[in-house]
KETILO-837387 format. One record per atom (N, C-alpha, C): z, y, x; chain; residue number from 1; residue in three letters; atom name. Coordinates in Angstrom, 2 decimals, decimal comma. Layout:
N
<node up="Z" north="Y" east="X" ch="A" i="NUM" aa="ALA" at="CA"/>
...
//
This chain:
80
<node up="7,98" north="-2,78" east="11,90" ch="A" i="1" aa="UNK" at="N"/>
<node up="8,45" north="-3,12" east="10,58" ch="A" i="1" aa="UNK" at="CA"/>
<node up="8,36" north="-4,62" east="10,33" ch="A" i="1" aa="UNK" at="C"/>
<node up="7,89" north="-5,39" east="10,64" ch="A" i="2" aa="UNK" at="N"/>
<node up="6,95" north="-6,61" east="10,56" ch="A" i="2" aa="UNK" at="CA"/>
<node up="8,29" north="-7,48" east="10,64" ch="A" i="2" aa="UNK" at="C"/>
<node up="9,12" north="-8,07" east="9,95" ch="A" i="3" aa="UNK" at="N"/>
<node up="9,85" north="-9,03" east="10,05" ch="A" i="3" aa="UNK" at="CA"/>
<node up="11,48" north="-8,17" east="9,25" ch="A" i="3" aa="UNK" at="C"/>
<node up="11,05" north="-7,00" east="9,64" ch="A" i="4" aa="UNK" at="N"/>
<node up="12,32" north="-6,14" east="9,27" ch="A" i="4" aa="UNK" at="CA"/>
<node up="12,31" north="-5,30" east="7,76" ch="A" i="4" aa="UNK" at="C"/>
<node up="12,15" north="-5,78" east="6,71" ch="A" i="5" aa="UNK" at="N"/>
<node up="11,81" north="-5,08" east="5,95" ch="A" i="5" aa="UNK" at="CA"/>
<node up="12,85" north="-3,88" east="5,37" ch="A" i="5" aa="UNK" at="C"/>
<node up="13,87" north="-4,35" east="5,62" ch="A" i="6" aa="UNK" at="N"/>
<node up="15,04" north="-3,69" east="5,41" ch="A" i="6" aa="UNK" at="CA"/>
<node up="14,83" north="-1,89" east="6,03" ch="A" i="6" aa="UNK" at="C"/>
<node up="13,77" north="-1,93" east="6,89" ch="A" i="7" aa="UNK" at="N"/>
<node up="13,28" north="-0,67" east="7,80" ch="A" i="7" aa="UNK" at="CA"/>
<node up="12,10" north="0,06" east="7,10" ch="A" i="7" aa="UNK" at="C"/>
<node up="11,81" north="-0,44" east="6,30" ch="A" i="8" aa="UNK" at="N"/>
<node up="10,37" north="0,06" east="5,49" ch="A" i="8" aa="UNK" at="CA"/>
<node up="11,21" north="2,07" east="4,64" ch="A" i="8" aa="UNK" at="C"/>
<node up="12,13" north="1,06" east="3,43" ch="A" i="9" aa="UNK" at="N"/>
<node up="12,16" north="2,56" east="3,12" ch="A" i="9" aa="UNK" at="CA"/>
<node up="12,94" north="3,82" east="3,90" ch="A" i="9" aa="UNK" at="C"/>
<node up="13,52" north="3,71" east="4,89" ch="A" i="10" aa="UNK" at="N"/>
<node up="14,21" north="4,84" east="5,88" ch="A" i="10" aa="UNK" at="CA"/>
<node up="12,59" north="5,65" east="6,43" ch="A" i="10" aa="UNK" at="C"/>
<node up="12,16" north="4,70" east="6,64" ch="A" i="11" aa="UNK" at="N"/>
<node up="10,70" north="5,52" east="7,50" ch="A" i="11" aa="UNK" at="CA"/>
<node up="10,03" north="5,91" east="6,48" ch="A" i="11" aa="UNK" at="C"/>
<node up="10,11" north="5,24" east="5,25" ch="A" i="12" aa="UNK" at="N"/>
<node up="9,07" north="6,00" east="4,16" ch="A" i="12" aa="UNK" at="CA"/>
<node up="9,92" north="7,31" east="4,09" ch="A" i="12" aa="UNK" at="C"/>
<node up="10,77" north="7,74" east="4,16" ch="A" i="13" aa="UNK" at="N"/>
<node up="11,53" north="8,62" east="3,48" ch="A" i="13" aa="UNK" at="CA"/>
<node up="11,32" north="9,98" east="4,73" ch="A" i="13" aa="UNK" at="C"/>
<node up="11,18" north="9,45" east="5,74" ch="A" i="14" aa="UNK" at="N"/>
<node up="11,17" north="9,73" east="7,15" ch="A" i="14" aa="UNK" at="CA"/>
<node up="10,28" north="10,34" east="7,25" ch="A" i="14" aa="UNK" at="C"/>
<node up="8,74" north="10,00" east="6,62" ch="A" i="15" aa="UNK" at="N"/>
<node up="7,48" north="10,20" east="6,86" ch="A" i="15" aa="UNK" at="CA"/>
<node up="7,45" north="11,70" east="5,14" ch="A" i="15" aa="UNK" at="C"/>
<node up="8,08" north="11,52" east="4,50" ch="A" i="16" aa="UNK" at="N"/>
<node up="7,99" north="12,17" east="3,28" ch="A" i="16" aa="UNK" at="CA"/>
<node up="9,07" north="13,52" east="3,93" ch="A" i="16" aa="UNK" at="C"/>
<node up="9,85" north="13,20" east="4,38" ch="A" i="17" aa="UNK" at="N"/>
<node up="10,64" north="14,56" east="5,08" ch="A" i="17" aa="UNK" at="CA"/>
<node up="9,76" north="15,31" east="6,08" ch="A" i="17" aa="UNK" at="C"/>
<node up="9,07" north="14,49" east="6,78" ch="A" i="18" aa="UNK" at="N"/>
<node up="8,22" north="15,65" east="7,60" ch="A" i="18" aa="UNK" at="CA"/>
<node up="7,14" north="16,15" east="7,12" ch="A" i="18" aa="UNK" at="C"/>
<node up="6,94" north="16,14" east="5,48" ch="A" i="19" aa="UNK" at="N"/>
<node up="5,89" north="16,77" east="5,14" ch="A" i="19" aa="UNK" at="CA"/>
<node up="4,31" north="16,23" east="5,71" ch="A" i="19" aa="UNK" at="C"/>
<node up="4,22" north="15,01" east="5,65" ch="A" i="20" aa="UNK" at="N"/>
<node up="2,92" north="14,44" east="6,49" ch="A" i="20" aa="UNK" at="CA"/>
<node up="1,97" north="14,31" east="4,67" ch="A" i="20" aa="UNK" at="C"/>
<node up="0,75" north="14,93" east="4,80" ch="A" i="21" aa="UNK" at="N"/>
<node up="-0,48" north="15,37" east="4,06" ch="A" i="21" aa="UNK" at="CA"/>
<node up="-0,56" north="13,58" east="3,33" ch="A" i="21" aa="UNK" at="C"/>
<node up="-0,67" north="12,38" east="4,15" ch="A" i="22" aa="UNK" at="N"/>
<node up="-1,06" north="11,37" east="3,58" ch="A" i="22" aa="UNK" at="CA"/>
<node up="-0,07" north="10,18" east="4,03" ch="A" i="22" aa="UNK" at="C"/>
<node up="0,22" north="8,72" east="3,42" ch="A" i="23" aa="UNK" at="N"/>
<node up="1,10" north="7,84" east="4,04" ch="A" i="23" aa="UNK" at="CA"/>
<node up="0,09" north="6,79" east="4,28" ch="A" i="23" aa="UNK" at="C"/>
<node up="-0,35" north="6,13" east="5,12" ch="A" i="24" aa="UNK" at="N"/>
<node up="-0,79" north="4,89" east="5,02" ch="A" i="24" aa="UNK" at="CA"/>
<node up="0,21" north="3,69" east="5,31" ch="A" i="24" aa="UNK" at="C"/>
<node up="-0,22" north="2,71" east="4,27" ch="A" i="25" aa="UNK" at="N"/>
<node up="0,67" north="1,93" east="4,07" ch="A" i="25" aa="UNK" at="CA"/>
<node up="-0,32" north="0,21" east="4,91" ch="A" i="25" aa="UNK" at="C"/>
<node up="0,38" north="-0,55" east="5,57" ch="A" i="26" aa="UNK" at="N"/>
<node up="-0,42" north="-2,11" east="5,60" ch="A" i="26" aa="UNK" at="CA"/>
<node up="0,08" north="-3,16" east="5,40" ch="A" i="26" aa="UNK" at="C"/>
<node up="1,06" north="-2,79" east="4,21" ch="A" i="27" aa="UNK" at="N"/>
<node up="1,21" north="-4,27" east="3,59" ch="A" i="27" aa="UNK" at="CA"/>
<node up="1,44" north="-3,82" east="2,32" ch="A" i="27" aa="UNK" at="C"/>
<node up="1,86" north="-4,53" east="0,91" ch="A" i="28" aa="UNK" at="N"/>
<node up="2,26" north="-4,55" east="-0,26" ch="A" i="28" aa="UNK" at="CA"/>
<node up="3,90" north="-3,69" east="-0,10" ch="A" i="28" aa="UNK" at="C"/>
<node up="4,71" north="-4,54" east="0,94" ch="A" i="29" aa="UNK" at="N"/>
<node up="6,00" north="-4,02" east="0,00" ch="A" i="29" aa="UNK" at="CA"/>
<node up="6,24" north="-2,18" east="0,55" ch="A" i="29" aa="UNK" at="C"/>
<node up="5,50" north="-2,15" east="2,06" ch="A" i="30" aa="UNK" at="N"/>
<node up="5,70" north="-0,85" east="2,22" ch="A" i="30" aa="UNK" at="CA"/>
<node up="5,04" north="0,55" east="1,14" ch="A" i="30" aa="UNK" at="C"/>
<node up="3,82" north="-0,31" east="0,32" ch="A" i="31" aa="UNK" at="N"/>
<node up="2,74" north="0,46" east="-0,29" ch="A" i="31" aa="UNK" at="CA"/>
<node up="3,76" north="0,49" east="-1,56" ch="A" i="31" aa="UNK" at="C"/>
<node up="4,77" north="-0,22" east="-2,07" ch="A" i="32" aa="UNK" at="N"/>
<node up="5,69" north="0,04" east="-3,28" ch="A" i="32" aa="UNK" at="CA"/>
<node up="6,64" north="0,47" east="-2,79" ch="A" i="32" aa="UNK" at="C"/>
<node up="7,29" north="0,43" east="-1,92" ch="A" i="33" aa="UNK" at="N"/>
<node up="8,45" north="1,82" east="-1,02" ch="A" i="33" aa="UNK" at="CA"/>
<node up="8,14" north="2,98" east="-1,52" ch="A" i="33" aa="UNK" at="C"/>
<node up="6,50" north="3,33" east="-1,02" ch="A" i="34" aa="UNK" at="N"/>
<node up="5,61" north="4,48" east="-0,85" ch="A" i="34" aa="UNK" at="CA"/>
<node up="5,59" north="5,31" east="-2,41" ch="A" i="34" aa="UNK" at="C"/>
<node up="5,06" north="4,69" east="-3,05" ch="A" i="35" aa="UNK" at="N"/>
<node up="4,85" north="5,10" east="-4,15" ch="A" i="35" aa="UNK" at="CA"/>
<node up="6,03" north="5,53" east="-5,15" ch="A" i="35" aa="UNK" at="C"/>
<node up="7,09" north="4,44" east="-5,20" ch="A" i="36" aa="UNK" at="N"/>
<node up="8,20" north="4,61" east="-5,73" ch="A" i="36" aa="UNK" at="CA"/>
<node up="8,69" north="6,31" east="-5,19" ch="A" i="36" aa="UNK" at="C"/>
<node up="8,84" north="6,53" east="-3,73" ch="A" i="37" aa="UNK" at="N"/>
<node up="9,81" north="7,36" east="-3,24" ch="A" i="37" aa="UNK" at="CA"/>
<node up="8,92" north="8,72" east="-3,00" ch="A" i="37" aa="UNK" at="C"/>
<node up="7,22" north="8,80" east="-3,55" ch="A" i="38" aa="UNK" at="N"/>
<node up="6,97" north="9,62" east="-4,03" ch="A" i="38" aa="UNK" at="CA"/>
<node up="5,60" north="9,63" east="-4,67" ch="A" i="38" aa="UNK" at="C"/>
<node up="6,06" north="9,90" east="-6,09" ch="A" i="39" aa="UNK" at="N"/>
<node up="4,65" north="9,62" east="-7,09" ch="A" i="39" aa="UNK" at="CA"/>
<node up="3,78" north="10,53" east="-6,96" ch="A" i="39" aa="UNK" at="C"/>
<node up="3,67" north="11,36" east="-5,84" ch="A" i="40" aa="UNK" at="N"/>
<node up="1,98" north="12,33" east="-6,04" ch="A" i="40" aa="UNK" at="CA"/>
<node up="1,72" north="12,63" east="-4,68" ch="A" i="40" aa="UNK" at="C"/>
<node up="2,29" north="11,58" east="-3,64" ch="A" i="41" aa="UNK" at="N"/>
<node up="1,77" north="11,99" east="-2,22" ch="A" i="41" aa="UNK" at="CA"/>
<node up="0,81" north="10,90" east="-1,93" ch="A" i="41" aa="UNK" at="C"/>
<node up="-0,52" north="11,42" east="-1,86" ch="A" i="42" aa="UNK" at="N"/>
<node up="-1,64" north="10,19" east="-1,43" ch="A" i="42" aa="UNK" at="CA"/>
<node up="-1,22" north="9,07" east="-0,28" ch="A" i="42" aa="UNK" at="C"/>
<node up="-1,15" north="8,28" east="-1,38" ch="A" i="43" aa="UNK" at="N"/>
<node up="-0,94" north="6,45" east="-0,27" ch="A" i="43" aa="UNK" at="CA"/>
<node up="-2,38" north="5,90" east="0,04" ch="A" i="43" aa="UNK" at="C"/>
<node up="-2,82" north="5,39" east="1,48" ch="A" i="44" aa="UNK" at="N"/>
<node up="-3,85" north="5,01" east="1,63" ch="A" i="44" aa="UNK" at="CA"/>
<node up="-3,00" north="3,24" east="1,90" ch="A" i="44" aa="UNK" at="C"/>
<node up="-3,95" north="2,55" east="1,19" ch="A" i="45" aa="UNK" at="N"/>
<node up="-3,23" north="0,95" east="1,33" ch="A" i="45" aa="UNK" at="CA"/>
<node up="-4,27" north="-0,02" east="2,05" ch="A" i="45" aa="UNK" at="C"/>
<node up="-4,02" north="-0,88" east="2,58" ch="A" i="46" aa="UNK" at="N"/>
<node up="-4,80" north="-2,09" east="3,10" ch="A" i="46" aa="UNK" at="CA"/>
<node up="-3,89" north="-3,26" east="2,50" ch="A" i="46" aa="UNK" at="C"/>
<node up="-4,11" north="-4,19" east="1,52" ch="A" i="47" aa="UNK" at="N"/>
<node up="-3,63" north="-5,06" east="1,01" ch="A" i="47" aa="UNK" at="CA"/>
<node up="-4,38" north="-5,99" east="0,19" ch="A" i="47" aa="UNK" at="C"/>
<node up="-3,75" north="-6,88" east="0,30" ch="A" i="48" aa="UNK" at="N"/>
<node up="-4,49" north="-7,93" east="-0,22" ch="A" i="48" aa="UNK" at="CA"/>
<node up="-5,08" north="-8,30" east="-1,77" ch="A" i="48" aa="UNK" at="C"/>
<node up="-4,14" north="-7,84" east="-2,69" ch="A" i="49" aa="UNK" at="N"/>
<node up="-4,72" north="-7,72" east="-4,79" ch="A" i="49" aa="UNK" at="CA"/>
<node up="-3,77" north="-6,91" east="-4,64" ch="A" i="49" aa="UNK" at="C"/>
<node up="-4,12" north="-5,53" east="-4,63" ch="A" i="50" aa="UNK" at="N"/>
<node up="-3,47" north="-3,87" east="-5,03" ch="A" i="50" aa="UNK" at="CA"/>
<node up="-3,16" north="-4,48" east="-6,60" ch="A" i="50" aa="UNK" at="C"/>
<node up="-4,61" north="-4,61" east="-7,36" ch="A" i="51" aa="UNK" at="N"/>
<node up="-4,51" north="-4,73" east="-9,10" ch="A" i="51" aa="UNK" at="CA"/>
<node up="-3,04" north="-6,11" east="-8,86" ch="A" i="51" aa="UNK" at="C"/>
<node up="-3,36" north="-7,13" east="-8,39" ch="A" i="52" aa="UNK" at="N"/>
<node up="-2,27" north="-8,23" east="-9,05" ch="A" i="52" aa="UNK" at="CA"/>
<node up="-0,51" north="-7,98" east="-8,89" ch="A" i="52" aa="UNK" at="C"/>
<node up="-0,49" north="-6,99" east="-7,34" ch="A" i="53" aa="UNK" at="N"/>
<node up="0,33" north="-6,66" east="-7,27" ch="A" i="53" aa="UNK" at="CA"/>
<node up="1,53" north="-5,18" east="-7,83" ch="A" i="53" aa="UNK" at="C"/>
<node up="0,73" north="-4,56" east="-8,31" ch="A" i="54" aa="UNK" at="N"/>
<node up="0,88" north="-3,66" east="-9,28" ch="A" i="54" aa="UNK" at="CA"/>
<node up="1,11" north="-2,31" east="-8,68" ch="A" i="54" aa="UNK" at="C"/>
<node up="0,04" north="-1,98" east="-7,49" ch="A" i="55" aa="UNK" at="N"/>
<node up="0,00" north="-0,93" east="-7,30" ch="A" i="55" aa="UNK" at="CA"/>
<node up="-1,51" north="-0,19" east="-7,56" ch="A" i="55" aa="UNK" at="C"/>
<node up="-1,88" north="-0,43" east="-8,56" ch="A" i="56" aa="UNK" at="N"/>
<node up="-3,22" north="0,05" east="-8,83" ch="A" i="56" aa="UNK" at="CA"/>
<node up="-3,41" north="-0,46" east="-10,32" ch="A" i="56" aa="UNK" at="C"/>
<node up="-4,56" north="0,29" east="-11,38" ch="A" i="57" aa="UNK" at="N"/>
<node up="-4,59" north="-0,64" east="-11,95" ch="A" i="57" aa="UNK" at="CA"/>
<node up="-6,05" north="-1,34" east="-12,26" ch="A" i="57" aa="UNK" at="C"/>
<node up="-7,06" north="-0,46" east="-11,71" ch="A" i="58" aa="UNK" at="N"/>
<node up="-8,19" north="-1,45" east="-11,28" ch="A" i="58" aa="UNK" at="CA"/>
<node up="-8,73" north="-0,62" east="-9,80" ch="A" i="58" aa="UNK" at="C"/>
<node up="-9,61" north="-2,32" east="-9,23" ch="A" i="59" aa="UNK" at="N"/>
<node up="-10,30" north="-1,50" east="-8,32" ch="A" i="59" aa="UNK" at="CA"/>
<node up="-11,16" north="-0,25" east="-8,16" ch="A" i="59" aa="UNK" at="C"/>
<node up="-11,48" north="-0,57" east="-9,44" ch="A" i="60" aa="UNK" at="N"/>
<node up="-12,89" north="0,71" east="-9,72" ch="A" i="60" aa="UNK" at="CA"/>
<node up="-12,39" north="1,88" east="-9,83" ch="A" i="60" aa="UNK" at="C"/>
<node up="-11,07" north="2,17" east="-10,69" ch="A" i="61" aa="UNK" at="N"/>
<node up="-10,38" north="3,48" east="-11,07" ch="A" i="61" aa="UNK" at="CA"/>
<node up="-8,79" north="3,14" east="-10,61" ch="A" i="61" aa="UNK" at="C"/>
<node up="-8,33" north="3,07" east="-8,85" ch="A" i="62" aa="UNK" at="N"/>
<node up="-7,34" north="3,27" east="-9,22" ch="A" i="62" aa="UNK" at="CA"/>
<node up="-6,24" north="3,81" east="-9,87" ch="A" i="62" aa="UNK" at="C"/>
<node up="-6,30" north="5,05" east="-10,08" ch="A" i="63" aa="UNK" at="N"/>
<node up="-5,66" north="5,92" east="-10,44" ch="A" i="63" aa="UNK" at="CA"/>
<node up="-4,43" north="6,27" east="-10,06" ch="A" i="63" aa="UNK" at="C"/>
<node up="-3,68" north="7,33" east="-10,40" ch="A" i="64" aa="UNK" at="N"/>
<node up="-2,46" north="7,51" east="-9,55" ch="A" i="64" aa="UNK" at="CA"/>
<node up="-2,76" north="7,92" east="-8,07" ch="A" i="64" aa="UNK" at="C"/>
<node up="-1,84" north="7,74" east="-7,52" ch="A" i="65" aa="UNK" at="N"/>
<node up="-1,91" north="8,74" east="-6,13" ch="A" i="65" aa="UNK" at="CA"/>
<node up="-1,91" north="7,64" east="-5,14" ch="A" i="65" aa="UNK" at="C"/>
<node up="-2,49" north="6,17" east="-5,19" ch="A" i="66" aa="UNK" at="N"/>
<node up="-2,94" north="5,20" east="-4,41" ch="A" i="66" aa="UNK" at="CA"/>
<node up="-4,27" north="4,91" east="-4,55" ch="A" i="66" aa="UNK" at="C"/>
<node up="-4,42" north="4,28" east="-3,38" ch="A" i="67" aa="UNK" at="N"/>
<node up="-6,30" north="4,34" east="-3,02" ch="A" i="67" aa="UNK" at="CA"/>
<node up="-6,36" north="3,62" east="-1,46" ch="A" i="67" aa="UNK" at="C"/>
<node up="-7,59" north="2,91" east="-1,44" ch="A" i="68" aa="UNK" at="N"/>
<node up="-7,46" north="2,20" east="-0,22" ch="A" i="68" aa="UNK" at="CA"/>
<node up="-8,37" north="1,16" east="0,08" ch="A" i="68" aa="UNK" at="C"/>
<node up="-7,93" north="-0,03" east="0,88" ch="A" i="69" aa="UNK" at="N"/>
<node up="-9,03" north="-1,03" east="1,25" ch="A" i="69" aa="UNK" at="CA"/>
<node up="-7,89" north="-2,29" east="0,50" ch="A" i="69" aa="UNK" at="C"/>
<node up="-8,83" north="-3,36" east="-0,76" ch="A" i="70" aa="UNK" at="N"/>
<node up="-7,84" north="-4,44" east="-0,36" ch="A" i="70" aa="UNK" at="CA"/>
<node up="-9,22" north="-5,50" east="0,34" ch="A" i="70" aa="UNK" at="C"/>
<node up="-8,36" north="-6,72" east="0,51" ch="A" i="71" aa="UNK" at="N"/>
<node up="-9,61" north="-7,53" east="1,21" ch="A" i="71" aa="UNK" at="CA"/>
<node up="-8,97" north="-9,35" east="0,43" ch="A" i="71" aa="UNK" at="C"/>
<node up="-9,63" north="-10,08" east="0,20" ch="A" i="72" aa="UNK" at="N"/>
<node up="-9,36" north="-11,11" east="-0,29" ch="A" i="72" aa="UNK" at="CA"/>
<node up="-10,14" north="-12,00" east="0,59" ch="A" i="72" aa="UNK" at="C"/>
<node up="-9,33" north="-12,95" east="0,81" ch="A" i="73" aa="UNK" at="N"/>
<node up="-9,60" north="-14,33" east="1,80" ch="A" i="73" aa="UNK" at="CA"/>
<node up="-9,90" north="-15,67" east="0,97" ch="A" i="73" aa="UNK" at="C"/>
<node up="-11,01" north="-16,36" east="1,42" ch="A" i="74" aa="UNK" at="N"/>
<node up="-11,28" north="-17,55" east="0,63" ch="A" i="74" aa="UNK" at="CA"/>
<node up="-11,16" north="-18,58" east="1,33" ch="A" i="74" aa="UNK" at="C"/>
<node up="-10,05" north="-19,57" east="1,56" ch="A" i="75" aa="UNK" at="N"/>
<node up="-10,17" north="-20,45" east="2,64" ch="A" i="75" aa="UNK" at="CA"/>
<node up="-10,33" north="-21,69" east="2,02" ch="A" i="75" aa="UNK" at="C"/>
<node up="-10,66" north="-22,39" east="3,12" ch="A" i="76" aa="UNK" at="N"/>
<node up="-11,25" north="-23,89" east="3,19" ch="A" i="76" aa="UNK" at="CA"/>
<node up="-12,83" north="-23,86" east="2,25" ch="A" i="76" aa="UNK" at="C"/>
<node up="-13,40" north="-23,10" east="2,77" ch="A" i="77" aa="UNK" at="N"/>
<node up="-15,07" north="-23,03" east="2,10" ch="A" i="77" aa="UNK" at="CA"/>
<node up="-15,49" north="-22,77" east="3,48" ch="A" i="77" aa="UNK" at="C"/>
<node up="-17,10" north="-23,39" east="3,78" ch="A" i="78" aa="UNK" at="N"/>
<node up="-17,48" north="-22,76" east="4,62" ch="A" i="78" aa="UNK" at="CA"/>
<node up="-18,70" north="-22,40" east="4,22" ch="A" i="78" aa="UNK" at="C"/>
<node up="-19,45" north="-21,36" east="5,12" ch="A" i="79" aa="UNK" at="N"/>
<node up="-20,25" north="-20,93" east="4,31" ch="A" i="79" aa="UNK" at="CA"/>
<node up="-21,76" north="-21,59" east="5,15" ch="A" i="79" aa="UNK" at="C"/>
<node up="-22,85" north="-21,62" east="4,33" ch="A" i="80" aa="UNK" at="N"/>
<node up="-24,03" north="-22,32" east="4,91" ch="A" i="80" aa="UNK" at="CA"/>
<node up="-25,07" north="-21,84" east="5,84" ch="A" i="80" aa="UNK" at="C"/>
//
């Protein structure tokens, strides 16, 4: 998928036709493919601000049928 985004929703749709229990998603735009093309099939996400990007609406309680790992990067600090 990685350069091709244009390929994201055929396979989401792909993965929702074969009846698969969960989708994991590892980026943002596939995790809004996901959700859009089905609102009650558990999305597991790895992304960077789920909350800023608007697939969640807090960490603590996502809610909705997404849930997952995000991870935030702090660069140019080092640590002591």
């Amino acid at each position: 998928m990685e350069g091709k985004p244009d390929r994201i929703a055929p396979l989401v749709i792909e993965l929702i036709g074969s009846k698969v229990d969960v989708i994991f998603t590892p980026n943002t735009a596939a995790a809004h493919v996901a959700k859009k093309a089905n609102p009650s099939m558990p999305i597991v996400i790895l992304v960077g601000d789920p909350v800023g990007s608007g697939l969640v609406t807090s960490l603590a309680r996502p809610g909705g049928n997404v849930t997952g790992l995000s991870g935030f990067v702090e660069l140019g600090r080092e640590k002591a």
